[in-house]
FIKOLZA-1660 file (N, C-alpha, C; in steps of 0.1 Angstrom, whole numbers, plus 5000, padded with zeros to 4 digits):
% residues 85
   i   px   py   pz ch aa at
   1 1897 1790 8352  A  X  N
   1 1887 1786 8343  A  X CA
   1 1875 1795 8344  A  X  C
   2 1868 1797 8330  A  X  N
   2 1855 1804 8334  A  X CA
   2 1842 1793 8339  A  X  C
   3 1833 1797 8340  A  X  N
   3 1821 1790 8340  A  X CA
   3 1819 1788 8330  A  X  C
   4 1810 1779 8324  A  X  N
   4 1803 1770 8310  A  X CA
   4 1801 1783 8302  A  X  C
   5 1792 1794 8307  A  X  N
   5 1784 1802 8296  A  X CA
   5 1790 1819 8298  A  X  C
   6 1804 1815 8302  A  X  N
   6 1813 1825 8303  A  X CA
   6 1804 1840 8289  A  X  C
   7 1809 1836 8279  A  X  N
   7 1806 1843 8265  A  X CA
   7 1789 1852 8269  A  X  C
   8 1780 1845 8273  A  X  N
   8 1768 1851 8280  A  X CA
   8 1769 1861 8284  A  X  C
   9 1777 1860 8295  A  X  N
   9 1772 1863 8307  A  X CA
   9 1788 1874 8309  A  X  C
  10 1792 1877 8297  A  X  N
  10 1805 1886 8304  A  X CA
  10 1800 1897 8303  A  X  C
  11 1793 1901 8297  A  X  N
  11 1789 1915 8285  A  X CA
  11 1791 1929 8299  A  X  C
  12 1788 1924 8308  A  X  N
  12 1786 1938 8314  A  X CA
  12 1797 1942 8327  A  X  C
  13 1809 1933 8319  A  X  N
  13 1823 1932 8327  A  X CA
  13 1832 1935 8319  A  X  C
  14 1830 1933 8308  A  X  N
  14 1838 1928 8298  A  X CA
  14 1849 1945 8288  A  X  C
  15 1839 1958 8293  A  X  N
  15 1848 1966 8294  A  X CA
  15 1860 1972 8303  A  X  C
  16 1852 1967 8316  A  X  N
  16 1866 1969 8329  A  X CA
  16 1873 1954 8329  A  X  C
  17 1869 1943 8328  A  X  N
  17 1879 1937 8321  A  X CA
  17 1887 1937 8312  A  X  C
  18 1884 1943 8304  A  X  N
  18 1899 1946 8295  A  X CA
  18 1909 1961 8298  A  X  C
  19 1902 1970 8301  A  X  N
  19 1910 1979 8306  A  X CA
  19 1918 1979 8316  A  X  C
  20 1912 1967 8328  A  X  N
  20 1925 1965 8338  A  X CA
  20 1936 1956 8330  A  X  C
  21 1935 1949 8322  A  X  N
  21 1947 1944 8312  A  X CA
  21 1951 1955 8305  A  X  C
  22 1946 1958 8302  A  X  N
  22 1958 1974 8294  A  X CA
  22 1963 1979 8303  A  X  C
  23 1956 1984 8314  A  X  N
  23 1969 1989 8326  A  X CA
  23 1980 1987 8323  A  X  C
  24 1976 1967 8327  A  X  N
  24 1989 1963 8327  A  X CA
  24 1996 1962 8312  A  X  C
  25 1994 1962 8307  A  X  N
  25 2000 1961 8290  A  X CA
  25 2011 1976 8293  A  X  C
  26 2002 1989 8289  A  X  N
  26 2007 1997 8296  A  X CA
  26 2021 2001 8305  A  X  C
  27 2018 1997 8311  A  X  N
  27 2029 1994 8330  A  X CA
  27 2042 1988 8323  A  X  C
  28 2036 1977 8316  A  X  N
  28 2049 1969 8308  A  X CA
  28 2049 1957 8318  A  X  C
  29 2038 1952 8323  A  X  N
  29 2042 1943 8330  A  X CA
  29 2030 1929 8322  A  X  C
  30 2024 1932 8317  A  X  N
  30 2015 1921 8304  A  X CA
  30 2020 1920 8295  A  X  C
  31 2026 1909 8291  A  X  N
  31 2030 1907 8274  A  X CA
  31 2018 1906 8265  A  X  C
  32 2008 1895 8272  A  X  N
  32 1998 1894 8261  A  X CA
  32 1985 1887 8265  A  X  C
  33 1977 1885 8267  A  X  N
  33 1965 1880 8272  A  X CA
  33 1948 1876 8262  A  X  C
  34 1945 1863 8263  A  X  N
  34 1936 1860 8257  A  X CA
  34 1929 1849 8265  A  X  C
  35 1916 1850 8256  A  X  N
  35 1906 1833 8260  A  X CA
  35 1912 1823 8251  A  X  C
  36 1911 1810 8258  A  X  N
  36 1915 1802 8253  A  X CA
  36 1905 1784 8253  A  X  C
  37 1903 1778 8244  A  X  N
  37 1897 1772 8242  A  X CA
  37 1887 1776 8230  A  X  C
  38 1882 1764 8222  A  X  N
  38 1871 1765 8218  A  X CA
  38 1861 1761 8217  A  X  C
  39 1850 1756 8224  A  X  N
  39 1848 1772 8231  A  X CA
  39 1854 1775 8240  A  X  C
  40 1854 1787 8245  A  X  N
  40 1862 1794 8253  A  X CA
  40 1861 1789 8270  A  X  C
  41 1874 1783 8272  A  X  N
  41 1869 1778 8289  A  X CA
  41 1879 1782 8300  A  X  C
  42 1888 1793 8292  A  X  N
  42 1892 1800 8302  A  X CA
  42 1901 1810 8295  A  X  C
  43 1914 1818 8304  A  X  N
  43 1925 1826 8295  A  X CA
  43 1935 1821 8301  A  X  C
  44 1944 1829 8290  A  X  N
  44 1962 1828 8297  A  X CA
  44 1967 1843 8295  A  X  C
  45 1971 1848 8311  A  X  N
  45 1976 1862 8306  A  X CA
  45 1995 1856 8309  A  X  C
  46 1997 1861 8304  A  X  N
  46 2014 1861 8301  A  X CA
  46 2020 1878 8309  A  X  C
  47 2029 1876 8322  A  X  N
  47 2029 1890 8324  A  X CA
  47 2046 1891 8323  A  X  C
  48 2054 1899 8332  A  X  N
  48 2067 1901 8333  A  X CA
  48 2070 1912 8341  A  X  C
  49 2079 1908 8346  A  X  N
  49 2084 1924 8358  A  X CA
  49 2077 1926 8368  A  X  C
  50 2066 1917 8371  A  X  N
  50 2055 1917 8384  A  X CA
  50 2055 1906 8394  A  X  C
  51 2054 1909 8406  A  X  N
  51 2055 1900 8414  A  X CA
  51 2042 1893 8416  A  X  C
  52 2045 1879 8423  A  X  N
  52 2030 1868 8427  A  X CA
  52 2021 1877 8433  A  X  C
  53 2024 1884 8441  A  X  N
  53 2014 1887 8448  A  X CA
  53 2008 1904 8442  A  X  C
  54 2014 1908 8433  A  X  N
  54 2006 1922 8424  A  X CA
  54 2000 1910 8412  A  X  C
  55 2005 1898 8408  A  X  N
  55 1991 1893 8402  A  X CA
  55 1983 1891 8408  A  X  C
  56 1983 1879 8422  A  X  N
  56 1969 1878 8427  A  X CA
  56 1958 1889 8426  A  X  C
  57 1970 1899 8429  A  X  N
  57 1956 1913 8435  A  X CA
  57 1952 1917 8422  A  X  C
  58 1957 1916 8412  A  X  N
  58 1951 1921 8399  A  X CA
  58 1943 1913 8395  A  X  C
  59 1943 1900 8397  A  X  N
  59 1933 1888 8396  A  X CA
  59 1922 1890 8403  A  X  C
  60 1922 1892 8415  A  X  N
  60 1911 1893 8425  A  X CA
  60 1907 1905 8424  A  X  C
  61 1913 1921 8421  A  X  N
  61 1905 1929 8412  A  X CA
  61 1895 1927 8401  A  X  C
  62 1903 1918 8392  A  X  N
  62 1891 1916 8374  A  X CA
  62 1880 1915 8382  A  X  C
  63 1870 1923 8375  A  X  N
  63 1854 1921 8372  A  X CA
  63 1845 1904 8370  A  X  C
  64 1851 1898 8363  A  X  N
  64 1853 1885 8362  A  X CA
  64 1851 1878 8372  A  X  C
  65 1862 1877 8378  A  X  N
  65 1862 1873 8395  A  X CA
  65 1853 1876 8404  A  X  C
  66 1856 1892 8406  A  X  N
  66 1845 1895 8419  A  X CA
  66 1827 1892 8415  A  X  C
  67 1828 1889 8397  A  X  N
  67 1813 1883 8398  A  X CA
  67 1807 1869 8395  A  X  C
  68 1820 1861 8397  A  X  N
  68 1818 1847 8400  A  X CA
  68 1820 1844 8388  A  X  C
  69 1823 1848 8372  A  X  N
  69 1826 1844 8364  A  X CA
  69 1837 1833 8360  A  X  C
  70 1849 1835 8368  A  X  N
  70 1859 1827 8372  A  X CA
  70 1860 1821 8385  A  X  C
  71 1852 1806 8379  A  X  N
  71 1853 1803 8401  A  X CA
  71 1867 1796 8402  A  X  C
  72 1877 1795 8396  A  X  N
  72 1893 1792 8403  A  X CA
  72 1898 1793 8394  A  X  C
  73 1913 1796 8395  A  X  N
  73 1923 1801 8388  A  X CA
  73 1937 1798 8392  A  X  C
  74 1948 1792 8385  A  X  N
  74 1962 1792 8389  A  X CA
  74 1968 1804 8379  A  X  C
  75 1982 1807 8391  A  X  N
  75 1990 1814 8387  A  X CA
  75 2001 1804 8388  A  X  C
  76 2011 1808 8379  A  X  N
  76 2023 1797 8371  A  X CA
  76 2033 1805 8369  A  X  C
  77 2048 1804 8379  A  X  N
  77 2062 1808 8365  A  X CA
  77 2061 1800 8357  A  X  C
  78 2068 1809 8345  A  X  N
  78 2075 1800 8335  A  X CA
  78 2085 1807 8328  A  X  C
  79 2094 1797 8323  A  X  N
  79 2103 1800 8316  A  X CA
  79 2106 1808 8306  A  X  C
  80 2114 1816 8298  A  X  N
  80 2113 1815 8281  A  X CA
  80 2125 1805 8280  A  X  C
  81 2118 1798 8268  A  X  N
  81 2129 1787 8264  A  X CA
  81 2135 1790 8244  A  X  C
  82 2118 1794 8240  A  X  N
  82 2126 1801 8227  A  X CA
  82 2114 1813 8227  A  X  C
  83 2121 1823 8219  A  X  N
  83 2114 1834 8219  A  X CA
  83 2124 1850 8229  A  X  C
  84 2115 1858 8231  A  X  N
  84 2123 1866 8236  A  X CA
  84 2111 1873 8250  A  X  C
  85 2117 1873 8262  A  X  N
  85 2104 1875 8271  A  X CA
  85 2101 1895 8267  A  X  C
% end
């Protein structure tokens, strides 16, 4: 989850935040990633071919994070049930 005034207060994160997601987009290990809610109260990155612990560290990398923007976060498998991963 972000903090309440996430949209404020990203501005000067918010370019190395998205380029460490293209990395991974890139790499082939992000399918797709966005904010979710409206208003916005947190994201969901969707990744593949990566293990728990190269997300954490990509997690605990983002800009986001290391400036308190995100004070907690789950990581989740999941399935595909329809669609194609």
């Amino acid at each position: 989850r972000y903090v309440p005034d996430i949209v404020e207060k990203r501005g000067p994160y918010r370019e190395a935040h998205l380029a460490g997601a293209n990395k991974k987009l890139e790499a082939g290990q992000l399918v797709m990633a966005g904010a979710a809610g409206d208003p916005v109260e947190g994201a969901v990155f969707i990744f593949k071919n990566i293990s728990k612990d190269d997300i954490e560290a990509f997690v605990e990398a983002d800009p986001y994070v290391q400036n308190g923007l995100v004070p907690n976060y789950s990581i989740k498998p999941y399935a595909v049930v329809v669609g194609s991963p």
